[in-house]
ZAGU-733725 format. One record per residue (C-alpha): y negated, z negated, x; residue in three letters. Coordinates in steps of 0.05 Angstrom, whole numbers, padded with zeros to 5 digits, always signed. Layout:
<kenus>
YZXALA
...
</kenus>
This chain:
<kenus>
-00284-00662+01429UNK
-00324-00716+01394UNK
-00329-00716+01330UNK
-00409-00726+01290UNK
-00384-00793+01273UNK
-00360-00814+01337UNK
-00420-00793+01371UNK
-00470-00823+01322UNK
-00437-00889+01324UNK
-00433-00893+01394UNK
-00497-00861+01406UNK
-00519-00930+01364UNK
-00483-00977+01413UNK
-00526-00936+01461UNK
-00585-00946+01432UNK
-00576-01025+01426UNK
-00564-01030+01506UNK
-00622-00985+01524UNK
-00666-01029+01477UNK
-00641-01089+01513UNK
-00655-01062+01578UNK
-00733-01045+01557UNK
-00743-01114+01522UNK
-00715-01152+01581UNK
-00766-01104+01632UNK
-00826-01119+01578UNK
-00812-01199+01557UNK
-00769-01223+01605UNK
-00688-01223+01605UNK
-00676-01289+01581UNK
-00724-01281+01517UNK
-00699-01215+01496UNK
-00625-01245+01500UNK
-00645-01291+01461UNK
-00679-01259+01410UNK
-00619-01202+01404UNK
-00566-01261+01389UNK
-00613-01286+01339UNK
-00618-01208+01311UNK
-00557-01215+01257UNK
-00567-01148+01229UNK
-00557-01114+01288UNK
-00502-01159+01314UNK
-00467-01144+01248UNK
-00478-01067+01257UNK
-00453-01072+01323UNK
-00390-01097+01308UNK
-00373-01055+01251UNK
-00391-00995+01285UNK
-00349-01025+01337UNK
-00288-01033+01297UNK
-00285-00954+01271UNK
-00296-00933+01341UNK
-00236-00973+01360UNK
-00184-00968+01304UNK
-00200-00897+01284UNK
-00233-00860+01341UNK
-00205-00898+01398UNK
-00133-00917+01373UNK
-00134-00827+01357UNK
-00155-00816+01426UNK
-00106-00877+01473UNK
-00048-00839+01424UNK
-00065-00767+01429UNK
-00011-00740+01491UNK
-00073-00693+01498UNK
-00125-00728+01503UNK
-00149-00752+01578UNK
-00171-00816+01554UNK
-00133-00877+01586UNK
-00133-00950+01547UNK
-00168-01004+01576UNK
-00131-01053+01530UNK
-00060-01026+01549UNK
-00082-01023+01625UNK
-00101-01100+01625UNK
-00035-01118+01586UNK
-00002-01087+01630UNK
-00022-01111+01689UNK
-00027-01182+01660UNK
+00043-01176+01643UNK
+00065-01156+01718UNK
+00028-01211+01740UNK
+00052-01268+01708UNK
+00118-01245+01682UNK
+00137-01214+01731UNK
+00110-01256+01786UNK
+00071-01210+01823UNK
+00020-01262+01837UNK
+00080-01299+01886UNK
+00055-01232+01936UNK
-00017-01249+01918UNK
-00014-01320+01938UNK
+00016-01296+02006UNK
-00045-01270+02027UNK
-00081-01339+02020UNK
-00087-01391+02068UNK
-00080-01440+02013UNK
-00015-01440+01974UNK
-00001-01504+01948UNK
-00026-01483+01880UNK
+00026-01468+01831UNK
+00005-01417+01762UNK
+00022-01437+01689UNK
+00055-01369+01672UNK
+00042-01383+01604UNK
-00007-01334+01572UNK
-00066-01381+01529UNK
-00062-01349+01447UNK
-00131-01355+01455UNK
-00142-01310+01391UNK
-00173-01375+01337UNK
-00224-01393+01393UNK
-00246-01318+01409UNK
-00253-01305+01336UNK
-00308-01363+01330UNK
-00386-01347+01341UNK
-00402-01374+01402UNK
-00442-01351+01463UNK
-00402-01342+01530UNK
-00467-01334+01579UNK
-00498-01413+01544UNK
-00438-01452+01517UNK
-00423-01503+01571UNK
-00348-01518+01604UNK
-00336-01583+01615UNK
-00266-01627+01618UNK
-00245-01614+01551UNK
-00260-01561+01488UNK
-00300-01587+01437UNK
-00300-01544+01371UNK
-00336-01567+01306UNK
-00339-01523+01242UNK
-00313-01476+01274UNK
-00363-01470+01329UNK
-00342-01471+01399UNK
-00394-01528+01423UNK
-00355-01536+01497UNK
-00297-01504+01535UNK
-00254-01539+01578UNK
-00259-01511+01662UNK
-00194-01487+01702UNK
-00158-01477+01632UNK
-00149-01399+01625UNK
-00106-01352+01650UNK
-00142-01282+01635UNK
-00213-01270+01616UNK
-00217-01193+01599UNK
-00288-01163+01596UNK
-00278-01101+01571UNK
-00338-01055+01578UNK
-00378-01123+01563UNK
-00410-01116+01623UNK
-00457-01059+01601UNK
-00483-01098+01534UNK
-00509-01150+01587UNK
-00576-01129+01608UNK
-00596-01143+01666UNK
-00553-01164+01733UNK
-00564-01237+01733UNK
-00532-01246+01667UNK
-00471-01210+01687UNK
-00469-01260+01746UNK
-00479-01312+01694UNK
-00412-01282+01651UNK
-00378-01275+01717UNK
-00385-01338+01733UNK
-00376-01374+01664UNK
-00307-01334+01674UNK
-00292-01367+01741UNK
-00303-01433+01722UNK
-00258-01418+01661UNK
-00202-01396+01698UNK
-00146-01431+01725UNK
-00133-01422+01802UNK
-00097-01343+01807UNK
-00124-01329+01740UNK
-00143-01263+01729UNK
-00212-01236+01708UNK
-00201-01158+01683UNK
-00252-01113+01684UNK
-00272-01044+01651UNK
-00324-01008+01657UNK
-00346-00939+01627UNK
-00359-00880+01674UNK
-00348-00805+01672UNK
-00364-00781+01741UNK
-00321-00777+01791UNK
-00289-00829+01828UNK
-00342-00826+01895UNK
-00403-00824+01852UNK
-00421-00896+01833UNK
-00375-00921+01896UNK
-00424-00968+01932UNK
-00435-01006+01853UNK
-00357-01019+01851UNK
-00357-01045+01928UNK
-00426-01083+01913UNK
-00394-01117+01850UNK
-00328-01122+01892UNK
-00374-01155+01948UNK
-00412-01204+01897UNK
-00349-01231+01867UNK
-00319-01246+01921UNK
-00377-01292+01941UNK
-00367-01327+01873UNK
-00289-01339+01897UNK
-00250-01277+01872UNK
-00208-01232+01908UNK
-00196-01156+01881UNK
-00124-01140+01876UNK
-00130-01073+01842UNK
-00177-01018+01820UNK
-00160-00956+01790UNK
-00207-00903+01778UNK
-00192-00862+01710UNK
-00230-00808+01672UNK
-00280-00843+01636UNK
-00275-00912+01666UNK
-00264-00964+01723UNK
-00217-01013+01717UNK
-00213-01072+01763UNK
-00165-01143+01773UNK
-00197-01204+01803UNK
-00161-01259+01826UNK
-00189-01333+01831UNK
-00175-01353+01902UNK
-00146-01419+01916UNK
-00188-01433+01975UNK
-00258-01396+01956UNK
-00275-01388+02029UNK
-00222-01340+02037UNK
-00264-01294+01985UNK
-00316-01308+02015UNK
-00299-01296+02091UNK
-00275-01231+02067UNK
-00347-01219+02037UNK
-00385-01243+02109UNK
-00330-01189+02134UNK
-00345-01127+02099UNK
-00411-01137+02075UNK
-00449-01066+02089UNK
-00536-01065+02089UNK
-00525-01038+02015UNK
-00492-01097+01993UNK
-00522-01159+01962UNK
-00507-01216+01904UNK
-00517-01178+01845UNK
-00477-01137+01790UNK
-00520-01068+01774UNK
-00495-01015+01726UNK
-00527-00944+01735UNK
-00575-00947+01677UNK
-00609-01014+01716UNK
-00639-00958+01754UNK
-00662-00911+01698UNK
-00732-00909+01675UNK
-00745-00903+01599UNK
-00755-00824+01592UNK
-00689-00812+01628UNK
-00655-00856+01586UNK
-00673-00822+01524UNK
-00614-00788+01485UNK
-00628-00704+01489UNK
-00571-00663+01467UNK
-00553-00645+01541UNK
-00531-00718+01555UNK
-00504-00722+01485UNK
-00430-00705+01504UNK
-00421-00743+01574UNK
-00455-00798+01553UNK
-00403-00796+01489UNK
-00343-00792+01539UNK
-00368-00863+01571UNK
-00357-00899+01502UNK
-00286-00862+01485UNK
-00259-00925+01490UNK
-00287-00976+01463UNK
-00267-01046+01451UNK
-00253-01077+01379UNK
-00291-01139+01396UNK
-00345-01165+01439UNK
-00370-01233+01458UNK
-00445-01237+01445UNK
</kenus>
């Protein structure tokens, strides 16, 4: 059960994506983006509220034997660590046409860049990193092993922006790097289906290949791999494309109008569950 606290501050993070999601319908998504990075009070809110969520309310939840909330964080280490330590990505490469490419198994400490203000859906990657007073100005492409979104994906507002992170990630990543994904959702595993094979269907266009999902009680979590030949990704799109399917990355409340996304005591508690597990920082 959810504490008051727990529910008020997540009922905030709420609020700040549903008021997202009616700027970007009223002025347009690329102004309202703008104008909520440029917002520092509520940035700063965010991000505190953020923090107790994750160090008090999530840390008691991911440790309660109890509790039926799974960690995202712990999932993604994980299977990061079976992937490159253990070399599961040797059975991945199999399965591509292209094998020449060999993977630095070296995980990036990419913890001093990620603690810097910058801006992953504008700052530009390029051949090298450029960083000046402690500003990340550039990135450099093809250097990262992981990029992890965790539930990042929902602060984005509208579809093409998530593209636009997806793809920042890609370009980011070094050939069979990884791009983890979580996303928050409560229902059961058939419900949202078609989303999860539409965002499976629009990545691999971009030049990933899925190589695991698993389905837990309040959340999806997914493992992209960047293909070494990106027509292999996308053959398998052209292959198992169904009429539903098309280029775009569409979370439930795209499709919500504004009175049914208004907070009534009703949706209070599974709408709660979603953000049990929320993560300590976010790249905005």
């Amino acid at each position: 059960m959810a504490t008051e606290e727990h529910k008020y501050l997540s009922n905030f993070l709420k609020d700040v994506h549903l008021a997202l999601r009616e700027s970007s319908a009223d002025i347009g998504v690329d102004k309202a983006w703008h104008y909520h990075c440029r917002n520092k009070d509520v940035l700063k809110t965010y991000a505190q509220y953020m923090q107790k969520l994750a160090t008090t309310h999530w840390e008691k939840n991911a440790s309660d034997e109890l509790s039926s909330a799974s960690s995202r964080i712990t999932w993604s280490a994980d299977f990061a660590y079976k992937y490159f330590i253990n070399k599961s990505y040797l059975k991945q490469r199999e399965k591509e046409i292209d094998i020449g490419n060999k993977i630095n198994i070296k995980i990036n400490n990419a913890d001093e860049l990620f603690t810097k203000p910058f801006k992953l859906l504008d700052v530009p990657i390029q051949s090298d990193t450029v960083i000046i007073d402690n500003k990340v100005i550039q990135l450099k492409e093809n250097s990262f092993d992981i990029v992890t979104f965790c539930f990042l994906l929902e602060y984005i507002p509208s579809s093409e922006l998530r593209i636009k992170a997806c793809e920042q990630a890609y370009k980011l990543l070094r050939i069979g790097g990884l791009l983890l994904i979580s996303t928050p959702d409560s229902k059961h595993v058939g419900a949202n289906s078609k989303q999860m094979k539409c965002w499976r269907y629009t990545l691999a266009i971009m030049g990933f290949s899925r190589i695991k999902y698993e389905k837990f009680k309040h959340m999806h979590c997914l493992a992209f791999r960047k293909c070494s030949n990106k027509e292999v990704a996308e053959r398998w799109a052209t292959l198992h494309k169904e009429s539903y399917m098309n280029y775009s990355i569409h979370i439930p409340q795209d499709f919500k109008n504004k009175n049914e996304c208004k907070v009534t005591s009703s949706s209070i508690t599974v709408e709660v569950e979603d953000f049990r597990e929320l993560p300590f920082n976010i790249i905005s």
